[in-house]
C-alpha positions as CSV (number, residue, x, y, z in Angstrom):
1,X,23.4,-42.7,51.1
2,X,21.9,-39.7,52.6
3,X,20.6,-40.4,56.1
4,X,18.7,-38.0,58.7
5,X,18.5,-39.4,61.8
6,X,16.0,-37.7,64.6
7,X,15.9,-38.3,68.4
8,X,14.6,-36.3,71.3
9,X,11.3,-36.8,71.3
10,X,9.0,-38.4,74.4
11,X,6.1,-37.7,76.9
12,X,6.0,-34.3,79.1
13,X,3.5,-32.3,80.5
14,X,1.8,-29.1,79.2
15,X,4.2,-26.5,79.9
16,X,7.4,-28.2,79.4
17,X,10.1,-28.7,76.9
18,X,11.7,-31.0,74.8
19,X,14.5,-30.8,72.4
20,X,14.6,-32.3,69.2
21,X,17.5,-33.3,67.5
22,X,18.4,-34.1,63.3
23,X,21.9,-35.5,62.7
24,X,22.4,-35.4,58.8
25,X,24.9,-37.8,56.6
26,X,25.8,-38.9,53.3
27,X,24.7,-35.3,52.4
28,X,26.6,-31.3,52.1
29,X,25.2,-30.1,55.0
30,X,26.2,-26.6,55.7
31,X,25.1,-24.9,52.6
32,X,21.8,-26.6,52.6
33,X,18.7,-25.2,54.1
34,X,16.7,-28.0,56.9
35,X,13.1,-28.0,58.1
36,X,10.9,-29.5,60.9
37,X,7.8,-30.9,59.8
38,X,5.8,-32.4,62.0
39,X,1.9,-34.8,61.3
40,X,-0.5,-36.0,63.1
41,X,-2.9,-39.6,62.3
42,X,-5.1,-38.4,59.6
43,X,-3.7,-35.4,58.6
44,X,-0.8,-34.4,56.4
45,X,2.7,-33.1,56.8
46,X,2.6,-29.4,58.5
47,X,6.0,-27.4,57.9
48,X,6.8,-25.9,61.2
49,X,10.1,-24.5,61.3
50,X,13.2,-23.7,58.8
51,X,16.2,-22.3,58.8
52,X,18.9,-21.4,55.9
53,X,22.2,-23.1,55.8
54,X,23.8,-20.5,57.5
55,X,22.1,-20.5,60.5
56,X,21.2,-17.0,59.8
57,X,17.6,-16.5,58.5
58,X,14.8,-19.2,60.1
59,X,10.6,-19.3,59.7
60,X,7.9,-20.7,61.8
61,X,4.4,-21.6,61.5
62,X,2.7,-19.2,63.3
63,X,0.9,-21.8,66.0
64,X,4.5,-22.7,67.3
65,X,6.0,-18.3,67.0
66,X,7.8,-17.6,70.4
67,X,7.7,-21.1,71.6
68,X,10.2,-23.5,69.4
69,X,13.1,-22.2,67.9
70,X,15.3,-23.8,65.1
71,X,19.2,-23.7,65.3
72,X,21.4,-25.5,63.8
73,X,25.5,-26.5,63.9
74,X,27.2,-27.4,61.0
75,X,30.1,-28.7,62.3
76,X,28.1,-31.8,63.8
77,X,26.1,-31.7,61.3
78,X,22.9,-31.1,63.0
79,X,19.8,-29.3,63.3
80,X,17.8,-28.6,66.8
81,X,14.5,-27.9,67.2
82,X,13.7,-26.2,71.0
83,X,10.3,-26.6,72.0
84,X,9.5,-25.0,75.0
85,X,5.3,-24.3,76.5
86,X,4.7,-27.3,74.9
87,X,0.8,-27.8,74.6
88,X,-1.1,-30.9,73.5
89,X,-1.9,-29.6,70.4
90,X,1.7,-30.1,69.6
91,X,1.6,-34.0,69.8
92,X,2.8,-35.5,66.6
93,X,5.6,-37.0,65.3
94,X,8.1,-34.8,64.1
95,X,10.2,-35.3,60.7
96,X,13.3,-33.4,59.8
97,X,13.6,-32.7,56.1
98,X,15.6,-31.3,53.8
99,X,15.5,-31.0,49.5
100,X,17.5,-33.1,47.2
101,X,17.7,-31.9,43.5
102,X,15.0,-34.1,42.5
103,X,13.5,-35.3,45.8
104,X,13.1,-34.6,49.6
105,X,14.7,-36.4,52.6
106,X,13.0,-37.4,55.7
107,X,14.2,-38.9,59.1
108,X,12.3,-41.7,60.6
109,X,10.4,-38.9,63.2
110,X,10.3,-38.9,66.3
111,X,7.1,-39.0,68.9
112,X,6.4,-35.8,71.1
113,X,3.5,-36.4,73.1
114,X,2.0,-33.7,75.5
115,X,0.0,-34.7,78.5
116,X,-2.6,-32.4,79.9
């Protein structure tokens, strides 16, 4: 059973940081490329970061450029997302993903709220 389980997520300020966790199972993990989405009520799913299964190539949406990065280990079977000046804009919950052969996996997400 393929499981991707998020935490990190929570309240802070404009300005500050937060680091998002993504521990994978029941799944190859470190050939397999991961992604952060994140969505807001209303609105749909918004791709904001990926990176490749090596750790070596990664993409962002350009709202979030210079301010979250995606890493990953593959020995704990995890992938980070770093989100540092967060704004308010970036309240959502936030969904790791990842593509089966004939579907896609999601975590449960994880709040990140920003106060202003």
């Amino acid at each position: 059973q393929v499981r991707l389980v998020e935490s990190g997520g929570g309240l802070v300020q404009a300005g500050g940081s937060l680091r998002l966790s993504c521990v994978a199972s029941g799944i190859g993990f470190s050939l397999r490329p991961m992604a952060w989405y994140r969505q807001t009520p209303g609105s749909q799913r918004e791709l904001v970061a990926t990176i490749t299964g090596d750790g070596r190539a990664t993409n962002y949406v350009d709202s979030v450029k210079g301010r979250f990065t995606i890493s990953r280990d593959n020995a704990k079977r995890t992938v980070y997302l770093q989100m540092n000046s967060l704004k308010p804009e970036d309240t959502a919950v936030y969904f790791c993903n990842t593509k089966g052969s004939v579907t896609d996996y999601w975590g449960q997400g994880t709040q990140v709220t920003v106060s202003s």
